[in-house]
C-alpha positions, 0 to 999 in steps of 0.5 A, a space after each residue: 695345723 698347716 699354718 703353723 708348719 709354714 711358720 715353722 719353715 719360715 722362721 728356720 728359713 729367717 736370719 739375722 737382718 733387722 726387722 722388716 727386712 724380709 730373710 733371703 730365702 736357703 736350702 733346696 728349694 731356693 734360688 742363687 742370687 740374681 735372676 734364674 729358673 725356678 730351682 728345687 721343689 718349691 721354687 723362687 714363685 712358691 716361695 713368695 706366695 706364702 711370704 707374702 700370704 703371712 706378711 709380717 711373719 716373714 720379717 721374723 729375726 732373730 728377736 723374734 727366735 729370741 721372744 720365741 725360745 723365752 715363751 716355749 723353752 723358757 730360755 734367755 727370758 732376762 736378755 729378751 726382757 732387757 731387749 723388749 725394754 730397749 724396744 719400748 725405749 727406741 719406740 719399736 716392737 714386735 708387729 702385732 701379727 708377729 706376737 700372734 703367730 708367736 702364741 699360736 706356735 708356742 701352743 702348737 709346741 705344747 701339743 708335742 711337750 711340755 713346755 710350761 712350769 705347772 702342766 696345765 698346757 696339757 689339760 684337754 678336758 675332752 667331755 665329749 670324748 669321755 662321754 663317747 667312750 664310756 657309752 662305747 667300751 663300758 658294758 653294763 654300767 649305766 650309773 657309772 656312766 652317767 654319774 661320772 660324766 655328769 660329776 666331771 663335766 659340772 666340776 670343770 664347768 664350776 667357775 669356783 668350785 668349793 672344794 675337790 671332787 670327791 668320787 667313790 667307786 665300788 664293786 667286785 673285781 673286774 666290773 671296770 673301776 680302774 678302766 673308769 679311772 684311765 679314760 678319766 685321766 686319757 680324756 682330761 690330760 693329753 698324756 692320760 696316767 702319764 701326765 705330771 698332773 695324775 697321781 695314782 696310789 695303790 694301798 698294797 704297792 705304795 703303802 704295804 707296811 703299817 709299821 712305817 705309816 708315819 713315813 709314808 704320811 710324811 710322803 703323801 702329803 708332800 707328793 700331793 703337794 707338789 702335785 696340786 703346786 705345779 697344777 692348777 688341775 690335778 687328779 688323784 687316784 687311790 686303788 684298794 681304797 679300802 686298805 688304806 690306813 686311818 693315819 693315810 686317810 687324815 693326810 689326804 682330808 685336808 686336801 679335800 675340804 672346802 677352799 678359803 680362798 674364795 674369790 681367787 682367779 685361779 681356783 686349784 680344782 682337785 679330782 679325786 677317785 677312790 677304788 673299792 670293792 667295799 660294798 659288792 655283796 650289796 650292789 650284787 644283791 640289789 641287781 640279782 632282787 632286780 633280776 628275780 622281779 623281771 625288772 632290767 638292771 637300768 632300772 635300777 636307780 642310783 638313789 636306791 643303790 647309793 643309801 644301801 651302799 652307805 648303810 654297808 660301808 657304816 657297818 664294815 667295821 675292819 674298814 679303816 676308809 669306811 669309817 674316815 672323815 670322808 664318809 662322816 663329813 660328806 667329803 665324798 661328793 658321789 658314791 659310784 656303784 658298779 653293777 655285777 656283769 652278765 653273759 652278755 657283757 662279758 662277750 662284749 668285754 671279749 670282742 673289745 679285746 679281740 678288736 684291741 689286738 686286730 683280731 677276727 673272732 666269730 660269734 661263735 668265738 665270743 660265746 666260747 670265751 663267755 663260758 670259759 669264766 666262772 658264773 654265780 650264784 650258785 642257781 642262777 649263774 648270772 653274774 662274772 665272779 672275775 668281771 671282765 678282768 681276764 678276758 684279754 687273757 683268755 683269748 690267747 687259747 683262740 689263737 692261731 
């Protein structure tokens, strides 16, 4: 904030006089020695208003820039120890207020990098804006919704959860399962996917060939490792879940079991989300059968569509994550059903895009690209074949 930037041009404006000696004011805005009119854009006046506003901050020294750069930059940490010692010996110290803005500066420091060894200062957790943003820019899924707020916010609410989170999410191509995983990572870190505590696999990328499984076992254990080492708070995200090998699937269990140590201060709290298109046929069907009875889709419950799933993923028998110790040990806390999308969705979808790129767009336009995907069944041409997946692509052939 603005008291932060203040500080900051205080202590640029501080030199090496001892403390409580209050700096001699240099650059432009400051006056030559000895009496004279005001000079430059602030003046002599302005100058010793906020001095005086934030008292002890302006006998900020160079100790303090020394404290400062241990605490942000984690620099000279052994000699501002030797001297903090000294301090105590000789019986002075910081002043109390100089510690306090020295914390606030620091944090307002980690909003810009990072600065501290395990990440962490970068958490947000902003549920509230999670919230907001599914309800606003996810179409058609109300399950989604609600189950992963609601599975979020109680997690990081937990103050010693027993194990990771666990969440499962299923349905065809395009309904929004990795637009669910970028707001979750956007929302709990202040640098989303990018952040050094999210980790995101994806089966055919990271892990193509089954003849160096061993190899890449070895290598996801130690990534997740060094993962949840420098954070207390990680978040680790698997596409195409279900080409993972078996051998995969056993490295990442241990991760997710229960924790031992239970009455530890700092508990490792651990997020995990896991993409398939296991189980679309069976989510399509139980939202056409809706649809046949007259019934709205938000009708349907997440009870109902979660023990179907379940049924289907026991029965995928070329699934190596179906039948893991995942679904068996109930390591999955929630299987996360994503509804097929109707017309409806699909125009929403395009005007989200034609906003993304600032673009105008007419209903009429909307429509357009509404009809240039592919509907199925076959008789009732209800749901997307592709979601919304190209539409961001289809609106180029709107341009001028």
């Amino acid at each position: 904030g603005l008291g932060c930037c203040v500080l900051v041009l205080l202590l640029l404006l501080g030199g090496s006089g001892s403390p409580g000696t209050a700096p001699r004011p240099r650059g432009p805005w400051a006056e030559e020695p000895g009496p004279g009119p005001e000079r430059g854009p602030w003046g002599r006046a302005r100058y010793e208003a906020v001095k005086k506003h934030l008292g002890a901050v302006g006998a900020l020294s160079k100790q303090y820039w020394q404290y400062l750069a241990c605490k942000v930059w984690q620099e000279g940490c052994e000699e501002e120890e030797k001297q903090r010692r000294r301090e105590g010996e000789a019986g002075w110290g910081f002043p109390l207020i100089g510690r306090d803005y020295l914390e606030i500066l620091s944090g307002w420091y980690c909003s810009f990098g990072q600065c501290c060894e395990t990440g962490d200062c970068r958490v947000i957790n902003n549920i509230t804006g999670l919230e907001a943003d599914l309800s606003g820019q996810l179409h058609g899924q109300h399950l989604a919704k609600e189950v992963v707020v609601r599975a979020v916010r109680g997690f990081l609410q937990s103050p010693q959860p027993q194990k990771a989170l666990v969440l499962s999410f299923h349905g065809w191509s395009g309904t929004g399962k990795n637009f669910v995983a970028r707001m979750v990572a956007s929302h709990l870190y202040r640098d989303g996917l990018k952040s050094d505590c999210v980790r995101v696999f994806v089966s055919l990328l990271h892990f193509p060939h089954h003849n160096y499984v061993d190899s890449y076992k070895a290598q996801l254990q130690r990534q997740i490792s060094e993962t949840l080492q420098r954070c207390r708070q990680a978040l680790l995200i698997f596409d195409e879940a279900e080409k993972l090998h078996a051998s995969l699937l056993d490295a990442i269990r241990p991760f997710m079991a229960q924790h031992h140590s239970k009455g530890q201060e700092d508990q490792q709290r651990t997020i995990f989300l896991f993409l398939s298109n296991l189980g679309g046929n069976t989510i399509n069907e139980v939202a056409l059968d809706f649809w046949r009875a007259g019934r709205a889709r938000e009708e349907i419950s997440l009870e109902l569509l979660e023990q179907r799933l379940r049924l289907e993923l026991q029965e995928a028998a070329e699934s190596s994550y179906a039948h893991s110790h995942l679904l068996r040990e109930n390591l999955i806390d929630f299987v996360v059903p994503f509804l097929p999308l109707e017309y409806q969705h699909v125009k929403l979808c395009a005007r989200d895009a034609f906003l993304a790129r600032g673009l105008p767009y007419t209903e009429a336009t909307l429509d357009e690209v509404a009809q240039m995907m592919v509907f199925v069944p076959k008789e009732e041409k209800l749901f997307s074949a592709q979601g919304c997946k190209s539409v961001p692509q289809r609106i180029s052939y709107f341009l001028p």
